[in-house]
One Martini backbone bead per residue (centre of mass of N, CA, C, O) as a GRO file, in nm:
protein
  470
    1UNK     BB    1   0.608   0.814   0.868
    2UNK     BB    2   0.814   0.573   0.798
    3UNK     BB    3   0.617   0.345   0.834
    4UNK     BB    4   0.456   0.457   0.497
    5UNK     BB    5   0.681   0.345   0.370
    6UNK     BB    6   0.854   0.174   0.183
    7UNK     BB    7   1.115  -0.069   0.082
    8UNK     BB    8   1.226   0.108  -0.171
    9UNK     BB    9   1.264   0.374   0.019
   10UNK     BB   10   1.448   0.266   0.245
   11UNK     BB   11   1.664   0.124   0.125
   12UNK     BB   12   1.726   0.424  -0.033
   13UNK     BB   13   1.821   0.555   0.231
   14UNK     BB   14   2.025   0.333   0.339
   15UNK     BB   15   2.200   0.397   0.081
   16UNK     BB   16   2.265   0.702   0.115
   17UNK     BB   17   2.354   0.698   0.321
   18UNK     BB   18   2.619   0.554   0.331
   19UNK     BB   19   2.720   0.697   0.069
   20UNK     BB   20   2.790   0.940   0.261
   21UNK     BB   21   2.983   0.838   0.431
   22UNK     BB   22   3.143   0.729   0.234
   23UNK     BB   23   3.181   1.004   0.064
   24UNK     BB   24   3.326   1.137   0.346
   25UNK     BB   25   3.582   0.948   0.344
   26UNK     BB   26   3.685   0.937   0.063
   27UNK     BB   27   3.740   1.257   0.107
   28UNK     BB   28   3.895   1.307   0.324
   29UNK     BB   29   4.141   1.078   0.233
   30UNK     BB   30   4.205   1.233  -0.017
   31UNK     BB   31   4.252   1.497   0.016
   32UNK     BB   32   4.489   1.414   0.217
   33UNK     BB   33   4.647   1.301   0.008
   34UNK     BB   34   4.662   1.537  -0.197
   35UNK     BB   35   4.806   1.682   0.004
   36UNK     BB   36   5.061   1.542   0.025
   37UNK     BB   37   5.142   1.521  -0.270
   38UNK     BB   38   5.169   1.824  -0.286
   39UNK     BB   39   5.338   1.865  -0.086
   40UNK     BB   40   5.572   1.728  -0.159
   41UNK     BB   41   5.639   1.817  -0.446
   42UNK     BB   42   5.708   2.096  -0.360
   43UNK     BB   43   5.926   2.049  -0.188
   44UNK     BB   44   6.102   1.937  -0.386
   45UNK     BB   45   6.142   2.180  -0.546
   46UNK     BB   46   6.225   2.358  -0.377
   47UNK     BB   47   6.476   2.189  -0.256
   48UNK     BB   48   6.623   2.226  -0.545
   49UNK     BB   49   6.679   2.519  -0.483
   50UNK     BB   50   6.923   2.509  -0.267
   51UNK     BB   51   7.153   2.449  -0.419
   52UNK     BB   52   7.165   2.627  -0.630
   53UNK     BB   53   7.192   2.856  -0.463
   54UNK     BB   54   7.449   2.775  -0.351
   55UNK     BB   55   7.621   2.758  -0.622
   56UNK     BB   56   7.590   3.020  -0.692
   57UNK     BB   57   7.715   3.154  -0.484
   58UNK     BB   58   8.012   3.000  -0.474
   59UNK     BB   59   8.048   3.127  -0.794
   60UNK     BB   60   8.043   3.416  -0.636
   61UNK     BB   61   8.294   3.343  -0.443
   62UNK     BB   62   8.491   3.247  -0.679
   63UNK     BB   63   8.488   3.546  -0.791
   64UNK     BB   64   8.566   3.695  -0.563
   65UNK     BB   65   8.860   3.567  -0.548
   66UNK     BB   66   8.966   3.642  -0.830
   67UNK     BB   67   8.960   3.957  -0.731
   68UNK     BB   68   9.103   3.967  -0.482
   69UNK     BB   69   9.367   3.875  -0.623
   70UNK     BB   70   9.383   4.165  -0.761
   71UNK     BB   71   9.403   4.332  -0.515
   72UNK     BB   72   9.661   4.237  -0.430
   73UNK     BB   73   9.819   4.289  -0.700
   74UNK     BB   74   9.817   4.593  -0.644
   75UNK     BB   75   9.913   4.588  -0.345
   76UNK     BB   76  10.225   4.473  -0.408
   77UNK     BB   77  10.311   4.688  -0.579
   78UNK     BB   78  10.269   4.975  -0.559
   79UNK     BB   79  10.116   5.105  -0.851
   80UNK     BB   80  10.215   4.911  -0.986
   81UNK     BB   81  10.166   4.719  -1.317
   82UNK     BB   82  10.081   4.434  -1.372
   83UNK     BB   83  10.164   4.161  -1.499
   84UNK     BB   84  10.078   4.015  -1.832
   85UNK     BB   85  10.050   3.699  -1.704
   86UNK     BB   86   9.884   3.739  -1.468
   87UNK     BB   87   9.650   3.875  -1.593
   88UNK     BB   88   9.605   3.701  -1.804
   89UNK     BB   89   9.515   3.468  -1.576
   90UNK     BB   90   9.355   3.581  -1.419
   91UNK     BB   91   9.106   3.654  -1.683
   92UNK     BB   92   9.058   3.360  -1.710
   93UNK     BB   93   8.968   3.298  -1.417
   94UNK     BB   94   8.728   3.535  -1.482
   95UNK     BB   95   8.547   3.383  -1.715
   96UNK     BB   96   8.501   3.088  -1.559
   97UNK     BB   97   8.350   3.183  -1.333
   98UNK     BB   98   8.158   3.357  -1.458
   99UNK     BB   99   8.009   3.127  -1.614
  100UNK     BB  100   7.941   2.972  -1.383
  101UNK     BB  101   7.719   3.166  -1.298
  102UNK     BB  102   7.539   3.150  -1.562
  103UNK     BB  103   7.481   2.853  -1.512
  104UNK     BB  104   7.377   2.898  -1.220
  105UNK     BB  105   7.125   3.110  -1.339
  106UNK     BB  106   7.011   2.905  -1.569
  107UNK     BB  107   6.909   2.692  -1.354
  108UNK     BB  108   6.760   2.811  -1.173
  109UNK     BB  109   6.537   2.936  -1.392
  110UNK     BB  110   6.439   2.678  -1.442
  111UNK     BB  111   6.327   2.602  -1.172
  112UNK     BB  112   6.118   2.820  -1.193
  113UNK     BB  113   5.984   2.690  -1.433
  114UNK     BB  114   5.875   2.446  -1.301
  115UNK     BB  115   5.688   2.590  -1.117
  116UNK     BB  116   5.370   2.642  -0.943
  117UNK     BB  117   5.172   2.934  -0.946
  118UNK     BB  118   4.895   2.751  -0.794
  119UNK     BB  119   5.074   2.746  -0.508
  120UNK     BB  120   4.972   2.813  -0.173
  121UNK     BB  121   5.250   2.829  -0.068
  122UNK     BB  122   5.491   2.835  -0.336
  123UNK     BB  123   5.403   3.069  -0.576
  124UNK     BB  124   5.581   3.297  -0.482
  125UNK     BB  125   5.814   3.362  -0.710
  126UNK     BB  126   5.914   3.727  -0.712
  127UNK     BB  127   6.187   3.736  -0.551
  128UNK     BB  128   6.370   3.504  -0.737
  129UNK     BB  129   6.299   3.643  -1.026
  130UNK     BB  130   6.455   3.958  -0.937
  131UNK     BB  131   6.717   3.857  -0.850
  132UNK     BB  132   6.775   3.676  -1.138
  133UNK     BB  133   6.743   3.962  -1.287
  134UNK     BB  134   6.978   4.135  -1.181
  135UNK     BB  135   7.194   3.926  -1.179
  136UNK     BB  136   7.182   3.913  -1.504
  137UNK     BB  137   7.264   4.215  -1.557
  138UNK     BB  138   7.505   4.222  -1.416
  139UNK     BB  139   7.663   3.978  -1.585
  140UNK     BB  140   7.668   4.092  -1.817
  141UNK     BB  141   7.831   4.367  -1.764
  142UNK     BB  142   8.080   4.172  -1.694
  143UNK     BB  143   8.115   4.054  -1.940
  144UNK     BB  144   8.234   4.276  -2.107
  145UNK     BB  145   8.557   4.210  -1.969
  146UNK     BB  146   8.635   3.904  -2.068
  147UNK     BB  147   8.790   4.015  -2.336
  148UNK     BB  148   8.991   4.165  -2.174
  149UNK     BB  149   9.259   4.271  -1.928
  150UNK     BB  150   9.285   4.577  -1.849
  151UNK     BB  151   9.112   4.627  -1.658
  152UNK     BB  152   9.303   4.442  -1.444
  153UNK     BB  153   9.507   4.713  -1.421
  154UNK     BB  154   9.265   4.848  -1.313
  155UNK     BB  155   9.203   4.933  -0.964
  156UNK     BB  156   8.944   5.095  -0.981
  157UNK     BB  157   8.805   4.842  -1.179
  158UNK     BB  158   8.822   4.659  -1.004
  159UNK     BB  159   8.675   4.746  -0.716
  160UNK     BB  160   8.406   4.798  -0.888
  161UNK     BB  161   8.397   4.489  -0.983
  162UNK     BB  162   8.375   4.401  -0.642
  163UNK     BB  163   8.148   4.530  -0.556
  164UNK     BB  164   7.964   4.409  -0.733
  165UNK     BB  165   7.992   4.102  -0.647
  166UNK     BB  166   7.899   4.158  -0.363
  167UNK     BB  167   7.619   4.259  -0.411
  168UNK     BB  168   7.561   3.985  -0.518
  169UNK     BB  169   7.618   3.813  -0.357
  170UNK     BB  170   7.446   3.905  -0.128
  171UNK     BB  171   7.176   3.880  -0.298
  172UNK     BB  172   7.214   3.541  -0.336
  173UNK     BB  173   7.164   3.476  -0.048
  174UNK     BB  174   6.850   3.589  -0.015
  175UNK     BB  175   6.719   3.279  -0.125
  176UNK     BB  176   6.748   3.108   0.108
  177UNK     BB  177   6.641   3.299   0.311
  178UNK     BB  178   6.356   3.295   0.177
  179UNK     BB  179   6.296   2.996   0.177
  180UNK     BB  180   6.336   2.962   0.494
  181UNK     BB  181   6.111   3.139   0.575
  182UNK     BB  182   5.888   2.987   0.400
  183UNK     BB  183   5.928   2.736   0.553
  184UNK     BB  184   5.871   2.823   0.845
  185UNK     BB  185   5.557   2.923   0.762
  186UNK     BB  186   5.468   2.621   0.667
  187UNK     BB  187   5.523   2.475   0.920
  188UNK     BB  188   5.271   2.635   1.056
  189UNK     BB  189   5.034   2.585   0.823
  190UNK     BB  190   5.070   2.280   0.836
  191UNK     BB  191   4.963   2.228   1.127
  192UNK     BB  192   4.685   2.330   1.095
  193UNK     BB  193   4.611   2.147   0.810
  194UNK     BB  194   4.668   1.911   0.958
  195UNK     BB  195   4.471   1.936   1.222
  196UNK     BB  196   4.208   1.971   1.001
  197UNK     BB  197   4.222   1.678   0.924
  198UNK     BB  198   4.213   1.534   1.187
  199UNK     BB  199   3.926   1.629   1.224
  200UNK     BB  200   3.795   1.552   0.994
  201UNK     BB  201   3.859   1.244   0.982
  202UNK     BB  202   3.759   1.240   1.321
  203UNK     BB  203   3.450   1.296   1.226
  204UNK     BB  204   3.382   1.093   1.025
  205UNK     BB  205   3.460   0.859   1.232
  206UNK     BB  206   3.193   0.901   1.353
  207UNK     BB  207   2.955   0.962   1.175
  208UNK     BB  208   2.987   0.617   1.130
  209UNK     BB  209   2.958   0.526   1.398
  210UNK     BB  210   2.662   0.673   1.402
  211UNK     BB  211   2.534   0.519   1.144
  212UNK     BB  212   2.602   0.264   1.049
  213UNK     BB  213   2.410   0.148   1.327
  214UNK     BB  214   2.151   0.290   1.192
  215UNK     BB  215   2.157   0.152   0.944
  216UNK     BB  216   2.101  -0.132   1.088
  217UNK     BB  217   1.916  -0.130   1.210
  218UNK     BB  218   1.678  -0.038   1.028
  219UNK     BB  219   1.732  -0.295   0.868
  220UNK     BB  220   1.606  -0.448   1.048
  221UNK     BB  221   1.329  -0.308   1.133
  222UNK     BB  222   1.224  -0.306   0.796
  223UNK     BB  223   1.321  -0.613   0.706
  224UNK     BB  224   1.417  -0.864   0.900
  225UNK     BB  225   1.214  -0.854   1.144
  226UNK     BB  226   0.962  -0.900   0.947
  227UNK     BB  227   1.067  -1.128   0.818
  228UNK     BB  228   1.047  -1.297   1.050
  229UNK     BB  229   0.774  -1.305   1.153
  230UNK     BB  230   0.654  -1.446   0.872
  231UNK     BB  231   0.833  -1.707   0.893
  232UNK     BB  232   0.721  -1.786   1.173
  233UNK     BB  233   0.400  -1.747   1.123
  234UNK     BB  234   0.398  -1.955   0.868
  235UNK     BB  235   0.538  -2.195   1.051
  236UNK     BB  236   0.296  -2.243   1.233
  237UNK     BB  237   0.030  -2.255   1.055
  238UNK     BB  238   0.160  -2.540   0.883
  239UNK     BB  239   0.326  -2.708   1.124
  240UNK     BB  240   0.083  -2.657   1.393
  241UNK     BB  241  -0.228  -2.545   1.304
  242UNK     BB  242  -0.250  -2.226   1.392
  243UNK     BB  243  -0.520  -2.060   1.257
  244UNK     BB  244  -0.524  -1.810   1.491
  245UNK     BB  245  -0.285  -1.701   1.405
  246UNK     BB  246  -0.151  -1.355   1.364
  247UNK     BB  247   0.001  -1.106   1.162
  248UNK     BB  248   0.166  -0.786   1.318
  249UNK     BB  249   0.257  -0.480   1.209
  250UNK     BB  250   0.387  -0.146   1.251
  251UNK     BB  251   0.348  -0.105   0.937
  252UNK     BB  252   0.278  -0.001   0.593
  253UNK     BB  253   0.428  -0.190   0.390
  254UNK     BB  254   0.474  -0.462   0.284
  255UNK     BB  255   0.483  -0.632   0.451
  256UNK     BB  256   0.205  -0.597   0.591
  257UNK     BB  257   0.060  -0.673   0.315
  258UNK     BB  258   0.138  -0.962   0.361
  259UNK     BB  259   0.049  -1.028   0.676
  260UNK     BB  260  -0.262  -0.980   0.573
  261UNK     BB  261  -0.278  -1.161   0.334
  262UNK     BB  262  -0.242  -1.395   0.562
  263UNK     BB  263  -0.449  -1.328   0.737
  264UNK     BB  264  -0.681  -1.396   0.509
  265UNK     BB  265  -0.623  -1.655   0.392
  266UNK     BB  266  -0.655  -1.813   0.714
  267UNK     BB  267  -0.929  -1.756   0.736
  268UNK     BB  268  -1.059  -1.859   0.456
  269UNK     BB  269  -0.961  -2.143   0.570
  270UNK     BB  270  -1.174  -2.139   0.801
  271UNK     BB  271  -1.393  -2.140   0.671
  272UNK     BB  272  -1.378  -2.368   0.465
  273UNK     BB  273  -1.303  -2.561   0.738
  274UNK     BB  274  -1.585  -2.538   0.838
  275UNK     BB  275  -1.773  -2.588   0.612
  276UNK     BB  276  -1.624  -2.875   0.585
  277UNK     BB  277  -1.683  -2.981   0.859
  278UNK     BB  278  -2.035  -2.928   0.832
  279UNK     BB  279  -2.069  -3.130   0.619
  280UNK     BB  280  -1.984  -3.387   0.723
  281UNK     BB  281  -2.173  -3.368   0.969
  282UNK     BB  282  -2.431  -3.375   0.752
  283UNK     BB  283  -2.323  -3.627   0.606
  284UNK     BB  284  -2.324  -3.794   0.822
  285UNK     BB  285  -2.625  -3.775   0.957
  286UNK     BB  286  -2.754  -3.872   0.699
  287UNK     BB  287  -2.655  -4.153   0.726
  288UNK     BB  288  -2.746  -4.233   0.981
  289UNK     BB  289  -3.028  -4.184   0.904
  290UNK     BB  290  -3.034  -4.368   0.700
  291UNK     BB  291  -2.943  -4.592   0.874
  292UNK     BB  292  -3.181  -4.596   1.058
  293UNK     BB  293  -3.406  -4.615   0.873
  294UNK     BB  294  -3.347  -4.890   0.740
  295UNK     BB  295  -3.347  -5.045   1.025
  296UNK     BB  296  -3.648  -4.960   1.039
  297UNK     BB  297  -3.768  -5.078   0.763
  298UNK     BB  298  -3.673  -5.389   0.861
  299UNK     BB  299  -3.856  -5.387   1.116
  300UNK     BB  300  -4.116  -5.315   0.990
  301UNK     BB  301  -4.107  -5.558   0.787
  302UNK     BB  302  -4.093  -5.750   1.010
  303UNK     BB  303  -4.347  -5.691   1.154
  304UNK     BB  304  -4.574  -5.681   0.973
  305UNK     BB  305  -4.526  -5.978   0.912
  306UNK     BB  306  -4.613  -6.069   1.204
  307UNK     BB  307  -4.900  -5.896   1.225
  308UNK     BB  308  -5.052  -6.011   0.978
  309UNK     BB  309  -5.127  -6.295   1.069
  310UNK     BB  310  -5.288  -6.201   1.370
  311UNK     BB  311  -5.485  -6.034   1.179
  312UNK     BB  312  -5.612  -6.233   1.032
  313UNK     BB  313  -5.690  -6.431   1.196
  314UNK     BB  314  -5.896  -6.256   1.420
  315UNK     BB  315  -6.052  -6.147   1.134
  316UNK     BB  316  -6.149  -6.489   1.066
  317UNK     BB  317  -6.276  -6.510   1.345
  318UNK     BB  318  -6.495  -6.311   1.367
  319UNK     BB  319  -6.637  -6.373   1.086
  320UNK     BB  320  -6.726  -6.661   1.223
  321UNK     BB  321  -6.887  -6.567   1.457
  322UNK     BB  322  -7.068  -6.427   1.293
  323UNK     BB  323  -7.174  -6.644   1.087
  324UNK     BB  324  -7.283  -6.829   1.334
  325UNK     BB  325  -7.435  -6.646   1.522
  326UNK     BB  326  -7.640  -6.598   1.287
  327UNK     BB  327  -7.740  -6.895   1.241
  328UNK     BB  328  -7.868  -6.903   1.500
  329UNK     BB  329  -8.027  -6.695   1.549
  330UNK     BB  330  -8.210  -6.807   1.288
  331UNK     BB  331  -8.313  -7.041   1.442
  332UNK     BB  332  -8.411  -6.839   1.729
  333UNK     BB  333  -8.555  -6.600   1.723
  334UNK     BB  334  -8.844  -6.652   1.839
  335UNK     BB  335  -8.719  -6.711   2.131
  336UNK     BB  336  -8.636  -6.456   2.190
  337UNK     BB  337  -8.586  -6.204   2.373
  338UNK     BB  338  -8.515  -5.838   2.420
  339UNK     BB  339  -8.255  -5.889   2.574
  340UNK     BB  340  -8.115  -6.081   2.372
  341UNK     BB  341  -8.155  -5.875   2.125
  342UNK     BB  342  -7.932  -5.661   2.247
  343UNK     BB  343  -7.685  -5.855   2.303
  344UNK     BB  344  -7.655  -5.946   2.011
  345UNK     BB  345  -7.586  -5.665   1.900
  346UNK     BB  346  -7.338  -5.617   2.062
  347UNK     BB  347  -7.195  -5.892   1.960
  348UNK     BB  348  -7.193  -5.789   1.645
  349UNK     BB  349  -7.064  -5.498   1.679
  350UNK     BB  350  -6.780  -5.620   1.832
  351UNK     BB  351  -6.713  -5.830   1.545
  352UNK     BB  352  -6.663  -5.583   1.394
  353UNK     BB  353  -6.477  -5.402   1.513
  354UNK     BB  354  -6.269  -5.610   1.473
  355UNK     BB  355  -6.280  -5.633   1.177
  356UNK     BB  356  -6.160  -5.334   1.156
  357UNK     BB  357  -5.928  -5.300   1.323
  358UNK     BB  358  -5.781  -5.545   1.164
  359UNK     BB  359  -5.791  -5.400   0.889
  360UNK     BB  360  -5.639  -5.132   1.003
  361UNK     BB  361  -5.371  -5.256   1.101
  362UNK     BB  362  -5.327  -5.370   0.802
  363UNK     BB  363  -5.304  -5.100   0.673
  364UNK     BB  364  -5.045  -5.012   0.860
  365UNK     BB  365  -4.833  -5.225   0.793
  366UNK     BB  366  -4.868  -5.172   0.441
  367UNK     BB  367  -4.744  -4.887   0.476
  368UNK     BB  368  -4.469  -4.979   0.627
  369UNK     BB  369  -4.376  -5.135   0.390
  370UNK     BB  370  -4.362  -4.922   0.210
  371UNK     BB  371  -4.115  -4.766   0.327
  372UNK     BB  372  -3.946  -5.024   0.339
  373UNK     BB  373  -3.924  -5.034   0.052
  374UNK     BB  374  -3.633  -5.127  -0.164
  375UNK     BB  375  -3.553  -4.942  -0.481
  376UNK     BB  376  -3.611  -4.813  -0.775
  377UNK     BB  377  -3.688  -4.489  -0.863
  378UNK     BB  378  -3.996  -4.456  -0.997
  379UNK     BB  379  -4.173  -4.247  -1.194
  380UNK     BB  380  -4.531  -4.188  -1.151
  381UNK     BB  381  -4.821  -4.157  -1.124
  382UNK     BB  382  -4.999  -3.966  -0.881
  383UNK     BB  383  -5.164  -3.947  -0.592
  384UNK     BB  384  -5.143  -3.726  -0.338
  385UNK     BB  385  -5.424  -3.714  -0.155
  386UNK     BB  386  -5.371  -4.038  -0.114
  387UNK     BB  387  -5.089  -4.008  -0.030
  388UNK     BB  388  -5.120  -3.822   0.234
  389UNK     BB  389  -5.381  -3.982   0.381
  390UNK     BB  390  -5.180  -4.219   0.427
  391UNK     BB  391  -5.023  -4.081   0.641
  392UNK     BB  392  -5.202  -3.939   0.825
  393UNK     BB  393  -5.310  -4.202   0.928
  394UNK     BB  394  -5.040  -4.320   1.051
  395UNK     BB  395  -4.988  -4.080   1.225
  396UNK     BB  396  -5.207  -4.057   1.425
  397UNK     BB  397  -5.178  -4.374   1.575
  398UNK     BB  398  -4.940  -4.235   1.719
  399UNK     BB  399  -4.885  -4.211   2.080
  400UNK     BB  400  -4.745  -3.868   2.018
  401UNK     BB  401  -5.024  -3.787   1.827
  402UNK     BB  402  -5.266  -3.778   1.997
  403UNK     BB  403  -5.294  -3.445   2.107
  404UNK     BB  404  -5.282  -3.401   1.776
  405UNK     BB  405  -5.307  -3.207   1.514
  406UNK     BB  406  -5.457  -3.308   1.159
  407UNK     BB  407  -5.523  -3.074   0.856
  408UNK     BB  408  -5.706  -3.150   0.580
  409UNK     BB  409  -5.696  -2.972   0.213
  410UNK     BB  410  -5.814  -3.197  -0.036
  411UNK     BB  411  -6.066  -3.190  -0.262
  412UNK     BB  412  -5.862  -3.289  -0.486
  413UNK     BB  413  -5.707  -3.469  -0.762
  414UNK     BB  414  -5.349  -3.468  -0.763
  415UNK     BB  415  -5.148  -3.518  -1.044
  416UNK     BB  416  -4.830  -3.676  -1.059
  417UNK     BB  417  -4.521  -3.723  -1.130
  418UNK     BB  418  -4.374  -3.959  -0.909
  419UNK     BB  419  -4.220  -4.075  -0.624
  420UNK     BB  420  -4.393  -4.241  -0.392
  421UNK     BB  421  -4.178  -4.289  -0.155
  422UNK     BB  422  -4.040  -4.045  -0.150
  423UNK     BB  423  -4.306  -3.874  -0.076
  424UNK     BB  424  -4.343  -4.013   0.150
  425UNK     BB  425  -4.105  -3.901   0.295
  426UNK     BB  426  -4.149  -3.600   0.290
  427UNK     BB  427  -4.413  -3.571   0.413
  428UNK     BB  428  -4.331  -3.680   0.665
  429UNK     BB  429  -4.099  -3.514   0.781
  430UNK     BB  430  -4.299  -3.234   0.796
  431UNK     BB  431  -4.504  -3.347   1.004
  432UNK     BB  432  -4.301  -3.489   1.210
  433UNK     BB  433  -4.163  -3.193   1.257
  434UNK     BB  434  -4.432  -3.020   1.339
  435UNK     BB  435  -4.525  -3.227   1.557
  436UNK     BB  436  -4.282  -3.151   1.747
  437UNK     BB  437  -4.323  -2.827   1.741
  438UNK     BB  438  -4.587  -2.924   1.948
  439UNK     BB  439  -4.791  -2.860   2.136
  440UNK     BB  440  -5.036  -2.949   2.305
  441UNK     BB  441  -5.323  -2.899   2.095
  442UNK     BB  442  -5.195  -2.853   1.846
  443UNK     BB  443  -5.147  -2.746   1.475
  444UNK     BB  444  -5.185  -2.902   1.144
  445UNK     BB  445  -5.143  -2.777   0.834
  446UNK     BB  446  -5.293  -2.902   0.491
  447UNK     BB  447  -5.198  -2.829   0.157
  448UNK     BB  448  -5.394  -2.931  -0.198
  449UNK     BB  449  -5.266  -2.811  -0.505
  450UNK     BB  450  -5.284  -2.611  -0.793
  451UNK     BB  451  -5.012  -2.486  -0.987
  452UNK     BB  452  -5.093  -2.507  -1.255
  453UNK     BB  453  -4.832  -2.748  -1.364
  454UNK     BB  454  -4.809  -2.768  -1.065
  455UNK     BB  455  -4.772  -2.878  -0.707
  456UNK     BB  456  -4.918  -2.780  -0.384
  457UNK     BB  457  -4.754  -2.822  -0.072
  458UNK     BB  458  -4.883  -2.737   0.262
  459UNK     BB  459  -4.704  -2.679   0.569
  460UNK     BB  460  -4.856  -2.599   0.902
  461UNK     BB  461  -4.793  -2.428   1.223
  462UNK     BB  462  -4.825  -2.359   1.595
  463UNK     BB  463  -4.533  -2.363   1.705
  464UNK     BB  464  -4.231  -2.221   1.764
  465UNK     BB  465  -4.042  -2.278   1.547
  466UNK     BB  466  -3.772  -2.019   1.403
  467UNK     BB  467  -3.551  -1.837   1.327
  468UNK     BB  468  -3.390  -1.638   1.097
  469UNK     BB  469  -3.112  -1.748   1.130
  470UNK     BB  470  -3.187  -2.074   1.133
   0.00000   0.00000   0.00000
């Protein structure tokens, strides 16, 4: 079915497919560099949180010094109430610590405002988020005892807001455990998704391994392979004169189409060359005829002019003793006897016969000349019937048309302007052909008559003839 293709249809598959390759390969590459870009970004973010947390802790274990230091100054009174120089003491520098865990609550929660909420690995920030509004609330509370001393006077009051202080250092704690968690758990979950990649890639390049060779085959097979072909085919023909040379493709495209036309082209030049071949060998026996007629017209005329004196001699020799014959016997005649008058006749007949043979080869070799004649063709009035008649007479004393006949039925006189040399010669062509194509015995029939305003010549025999296709 893809052999009834075209080439802009083939063309357009092989580069579909390609780009389904490339864009299987770009989509894959690009996945994976943007899944590694977003990995990147998550962890620094994340990894961001932990200094953070971190320092949360610290700034509650701070606060936590700050009390434990108060519960001891309980413990070594023994009950007595600490002196105000020492409260005053602690109370400042726990105002100084609670503000550091404020600050340090203060930049968590910005960096949970900077996470993004749509991140599959560590978008669910809602245990940081729960545990930093806790702490927040706490320190609210805590807030409120910083502006006087007297709380930290009181053993029972300190114990109470070192317990919550505990509380939350311990809830602080679990930012970095619940991070550490999490990021255990995401380093197996990318291991499964770098696996998942990695098998992508390399299905990808398989698929091109496989696809990229079927893709060049193809443009080989349906574009180059036929091109070449055309071009060897084309150059064999022009080159080598391979006329016979054909090419043929076993696809239905343009190429073929292509194919086809030249071996059109090819054919139709060989017919044109044989036409042209069979003229010039036509046109070549012509000439050669020609110049056969030609010297054969010359030997004619030269013949004729040896032959017209021997026989004007024979002629006036034959005349003249026919002339003295007569003289002598008219001077005898009383004296003949019947036998002597019958010799005499008889020399008399054959005197006669002499003169009429030599009269009528001298009228044969007058029609050589005339055929022999080489001039300007000039049309003439001409009677057709005894021009006609004396070709038939000509040829009749040819000795191999001796024993075939010609019929000539023309018994009025046929008047046309034509050149009498050319008619003379197609007459003699048309009798000399039937007779040739005539077994011994055979006959011509010639019929010359009038046909309207032109005349009409018909040559026909009973000769073995021509095929139709001949």
């Amino acid at each position: 079915m893809l052999s009834r293709w075209s080439i802009q249809s083939k063309l357009l598959l092989c580069v579909a497919i390609f780009l389904g390759i490339l864009a299987a390969l770009a989509y894959s590459g690009l996945s994976g560099a943007y899944s590694y870009r977003e990995l990147a970004q998550t962890i620094s973010r994340r990894a961001a949180e932990l200094p953070l947390a971190g320092n949360l802790s610290k700034s509650l274990g701070d606060l936590r010094v700050t009390l434990s230091r108060a519960r001891q100054a309980h413990e070594l009174t023994l009950g007595v109430p600490i002196s105000g120089i020492e409260g005053g003491v602690l109370s400042g520098e726990y105002r100084d610590r609670l503000l550091a865990v404020e600050q340090a609550l203060e930049r968590y929660r910005e960096q949970l405002k900077k996470g993004d909420r749509d991140d599959r690995w560590f978008g669910d920030r809602k245990h940081e988020t729960e545990t930093i509004a806790s702490l927040e609330v706490s320190v609210a509370e805590l807030a409120k005892l910083k502006d006087g001393p007297d709380w930290l006077l009181d053993e029972y009051r300190v114990e109470e807001v070192a317990a919550r202080v505990d509380a939350m250092y311990d809830l602080a704690g679990t930012l970095p455990k619940q991070l550490h968690g999490r990021m255990h758990d995401f380093a197996a979950e990318v291991k499964t998704q770098y696996r998942t990649w990695i098998y992508i890639e390399w299905g990808a390049l398989a698929v091109a391994a496989v696809f990229v060779p079927v893709v060049l085959v193809l443009f080989y097979t349906w574009v180059m392979a036929p091109l070449h072909l055309l071009i060897a085919g084309s150059r064999r023909i022009a080159q080598q004169d391979d006329f016979n040379h054909r090419i043929y493709l076993r696809s239905r495209d343009e190429m073929a189409e292509l194919a086809t036309a030249l071996n059109d082209m090819t054919t139709r030049f060989q017919q044109i060359r044989s036409d042209l071949d069979q003229q010039v060998r036509e046109r070549t026996k012509e000439v050669v005829r020609g110049e056969q007629m030609a010297s054969v017209g010359f030997l004619a005329a030269g013949v004729a002019h040896e032959i017209n004196n021997p026989l004007a001699a024979i002629a006036m020799a034959a005349e003249s003793l026919e002339s003295r014959l007569h003289d002598i016997l008219d001077a005898d005649e009383a004296n003949l006897t019947e036998t002597q008058h019958a010799e005499v006749e008889i020399l008399r007949k054959y005197l006669r016969r002499i003169q009429d043979e030599a009269f009528r080869c001298k009228g044969i070799t007058e029609r050589l000349l005339d055929f022999s004649r080489m001039g300007d063709c000039e049309k003439q009035p001409t009677d057709l019937r005894e021009l006609v008649e004396g070709v038939i007479d000509m040829v009749r004393h040819l000795g191999k048309y001796r024993n075939k006949k010609v019929e000539f039925a023309g018994t009025e006189h046929v008047i046309a302007a034509v050149s009498p040399q050319e008619i003379k010669q197609v007459v003699l062509n048309l009798i000399t052909n039937s007779l040739d194509s005539l077994d011994p015995g055979g006959t011509v029939w010639i019929t010359l008559k009038k046909h309207g305003p032109a005349a009409e010549l018909l040559v026909r025999d009973n000769g073995c003839g021509m095929t139709d296709e001949v």
